[in-house]
N, C-alpha and C positions, 0 to 999 in steps of 0.2 A: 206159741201164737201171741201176737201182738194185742196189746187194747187198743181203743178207738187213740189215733192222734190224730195232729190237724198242720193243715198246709196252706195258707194263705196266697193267693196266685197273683201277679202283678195286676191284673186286672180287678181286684176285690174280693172275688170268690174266695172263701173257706171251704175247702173240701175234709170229710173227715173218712179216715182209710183206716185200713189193717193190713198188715203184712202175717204171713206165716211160712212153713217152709225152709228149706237150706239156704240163706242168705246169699251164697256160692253158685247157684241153682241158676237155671236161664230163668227170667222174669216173666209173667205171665200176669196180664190183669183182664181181672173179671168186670164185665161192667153190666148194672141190675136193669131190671128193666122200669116200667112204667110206672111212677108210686113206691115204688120198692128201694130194699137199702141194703146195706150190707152183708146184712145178716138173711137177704134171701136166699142167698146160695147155700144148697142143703151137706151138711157138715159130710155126710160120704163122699159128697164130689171133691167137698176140698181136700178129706182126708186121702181119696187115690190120688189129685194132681200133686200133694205134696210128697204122695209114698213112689211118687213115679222122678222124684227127687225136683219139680218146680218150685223155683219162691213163687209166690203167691201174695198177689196188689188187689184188695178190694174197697172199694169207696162208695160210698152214698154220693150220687148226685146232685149237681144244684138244686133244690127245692126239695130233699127226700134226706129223711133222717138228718142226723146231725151237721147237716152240710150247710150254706148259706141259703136263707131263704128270699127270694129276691124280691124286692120292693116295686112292685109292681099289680095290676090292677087284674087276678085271673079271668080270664074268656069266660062269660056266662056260657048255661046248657046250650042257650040258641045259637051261640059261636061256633060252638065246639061240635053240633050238631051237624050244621052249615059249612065249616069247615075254613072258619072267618074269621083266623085268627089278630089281635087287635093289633094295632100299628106299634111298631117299637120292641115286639117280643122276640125275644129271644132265638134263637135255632139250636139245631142239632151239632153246626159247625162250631156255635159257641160251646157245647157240650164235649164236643171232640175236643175241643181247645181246652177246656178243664182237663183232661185225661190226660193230653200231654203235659199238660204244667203239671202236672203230677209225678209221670216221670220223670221230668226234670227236676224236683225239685225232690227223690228220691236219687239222682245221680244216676237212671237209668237210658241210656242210649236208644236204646232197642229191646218191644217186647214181644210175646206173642200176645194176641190179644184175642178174647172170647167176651161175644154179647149176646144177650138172650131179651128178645121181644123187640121195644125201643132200646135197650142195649146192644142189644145186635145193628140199627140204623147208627148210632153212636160211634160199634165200633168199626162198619163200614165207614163212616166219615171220616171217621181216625185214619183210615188206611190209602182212602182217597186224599186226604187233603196234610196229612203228616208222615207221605208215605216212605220216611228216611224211621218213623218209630214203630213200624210195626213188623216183626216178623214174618208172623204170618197169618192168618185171620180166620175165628171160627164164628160164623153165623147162627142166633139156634133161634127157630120161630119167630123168624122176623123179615121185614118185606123192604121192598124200593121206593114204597112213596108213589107208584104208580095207582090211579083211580081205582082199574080195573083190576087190580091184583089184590090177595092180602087183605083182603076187606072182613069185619068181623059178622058174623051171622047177626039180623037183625034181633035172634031172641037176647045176644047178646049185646048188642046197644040199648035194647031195652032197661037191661039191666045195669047197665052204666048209668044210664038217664036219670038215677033212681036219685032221690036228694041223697046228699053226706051223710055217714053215721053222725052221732053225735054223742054215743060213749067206747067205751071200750069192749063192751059185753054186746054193744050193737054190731060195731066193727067185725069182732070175732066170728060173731055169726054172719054178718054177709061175707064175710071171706070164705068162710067153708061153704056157703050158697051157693058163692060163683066156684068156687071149688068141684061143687055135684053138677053144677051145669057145663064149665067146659071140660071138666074131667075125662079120664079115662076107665072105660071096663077093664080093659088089658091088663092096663098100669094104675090102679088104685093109690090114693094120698094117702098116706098115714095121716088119720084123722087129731091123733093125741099132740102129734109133732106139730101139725097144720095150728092147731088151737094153741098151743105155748106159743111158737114162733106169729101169729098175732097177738095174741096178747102183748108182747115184747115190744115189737114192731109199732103197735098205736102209742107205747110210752117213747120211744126214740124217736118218732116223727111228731111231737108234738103234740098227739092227738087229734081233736076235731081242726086246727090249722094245716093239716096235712091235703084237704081236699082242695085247699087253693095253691100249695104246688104242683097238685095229679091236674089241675086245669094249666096251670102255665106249664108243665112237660108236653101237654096236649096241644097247648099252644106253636111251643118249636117245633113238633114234628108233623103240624100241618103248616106252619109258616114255610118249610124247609119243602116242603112241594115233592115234585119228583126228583130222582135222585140215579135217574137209571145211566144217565149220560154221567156222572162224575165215578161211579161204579166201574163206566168200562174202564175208567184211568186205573182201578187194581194194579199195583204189581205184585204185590205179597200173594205167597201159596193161600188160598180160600178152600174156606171148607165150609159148606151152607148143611144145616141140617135142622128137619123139619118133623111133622108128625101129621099122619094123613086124616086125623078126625081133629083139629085144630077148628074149633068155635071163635075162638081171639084172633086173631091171623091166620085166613084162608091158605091152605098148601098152595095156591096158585103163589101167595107173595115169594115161601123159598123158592119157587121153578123161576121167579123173574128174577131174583137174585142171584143164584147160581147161575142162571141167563145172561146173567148182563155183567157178570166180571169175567176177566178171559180166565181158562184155565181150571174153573173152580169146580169143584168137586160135591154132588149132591144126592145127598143121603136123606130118603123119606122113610121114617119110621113108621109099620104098618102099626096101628093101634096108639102111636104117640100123641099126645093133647097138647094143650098151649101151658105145659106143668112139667117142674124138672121130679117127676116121681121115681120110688124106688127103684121101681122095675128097670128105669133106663139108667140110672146115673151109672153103671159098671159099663154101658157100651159109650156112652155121651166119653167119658174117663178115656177109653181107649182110642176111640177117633179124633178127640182132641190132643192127645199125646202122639197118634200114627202122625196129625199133623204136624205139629209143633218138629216133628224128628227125623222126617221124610229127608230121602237126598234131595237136593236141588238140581237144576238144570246145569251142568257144565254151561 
């Protein structure tokens, strides 16, 4: 497995990635979600995609972990609340646009590609608007950008609301907060792993400057509206899959997703939360690999 390196894209952006895996391997990149970095993909998923013989592309986002932070002014609470994002900000297309210059500038043609939350919106974009780079597309708890769909339960806006940590021991613990709030019974966190992997995560993204990229990511994916008309443009094999007690994104978002691309294939997991936990990572493993392997259409 690779350490972090760095790829600078013609347009400014620094992205910083890891590869792992058969180098030989069909490519497969993982894109994180909201806030999150490289290192939120939990080490079993990536240990089955690489033992099912994929390379494996993962990268921190513009504004998330070691990536470029971007100079720019984040949306206050009342923006972000309202849904007002400010003039000049960024979208999800410029996002998608990072992902391919990425595999461009790893020399990769064509990938399959998996997003999860606003990775998942990311790597529909990717697939709508780069659709010669993507294989084939897995969706996981993540919506279209429509109003009415996908919306998070107000107890959880609540708690977004809340001001920025402002240490690392603070961090820690609102992450496993919102951990017991949109968690699962079903599928419980490993509470030991949850707490290392913050801890880690608050020194890679900076720390307390980390809360004014999680506002400009909030920024692109309400500047980026809906999304349900560039969705039907899919042509890659889709796979949407969702978990039916999701507090962060309402299961209505994966129905409008796997709705609105032709073709696509959607799997609600009974007891699945907005958390890639133990329980699921050995089926998430297999349905992204039934994916990624599937015949095609003569």
């Amino acid at each position: 497995m690779s350490e972090d390196e760095h790829c600078t894209l013609p347009g400014g952006v620094s992205l910083c990635y890891r590869t792992s895996g058969d180098p030989d391997g069909p490519p497969l990149l993982l894109v994180a979600g909201l806030g999150l970095d490289l290192t939120s993909w939990p080490q079993p998923l990536l240990d089955g995609l690489t033992g099912r013989g994929f390379r494996l592309v993962r990268f921190d986002n513009r504004d998330a972990g070691r990536s470029t932070r971007v100079a720019a002014r984040p949306p206050g609470l009342l923006r972000q609340l309202f849904a007002r994002p400010p003039a000049g900000a960024y979208r999800l297309e410029d996002m998608a646009g990072d992902a391919a210059g990425l595999l461009e500038h790893l020399g990769i043609p064509r990938a399959h590609v998996v997003g999860m939350s606003m990775g998942g919106m990311i790597a529909q974009t990717l697939a709508a608007s780069h659709p010669s780079r993507v294989a084939t597309l897995t969706s996981i708890f993540s919506t279209t950008g429509a109003r009415r769909v996908g919306r998070p339960a107000r107890s959880t806006l609540l708690r977004m609301a809340r001001r920025p940590a402002r240490t690392r021991d603070e961090w820690v613990i609102r992450h496993l907060s919102m951990l017991d709030h949109i968690g699962s019974r079903v599928f419980p966190y490993d509470a030991p792993v949850e707490r290392a992997w913050a801890a880690r995560a608050w020194e890679r993204g900076d720390g307390p400057a980390r809360a004014a990229g999680v506002a400009r990511q909030i920024g692109a994916i309400q500047a980026s509206g809906d999304r349900t008309a560039a969705l039907r443009s899919i042509t890659a094999p889709a796979l949407v899959v969702h978990g039916d007690v999701d507090r962060m994104v309402h299961p209505s978002g994966g129905r409008a997703t796997a709705a609105a691309i032709p073709g696509a294939r959607h799997v609600e997991i009974p007891g699945m939360s907005h958390h890639l936990s133990p329980g699921v990572i050995d089926r998430l493993v297999n349905l992204i690999a039934e994916t990624a392997t599937a015949p095609r259409p003569a």
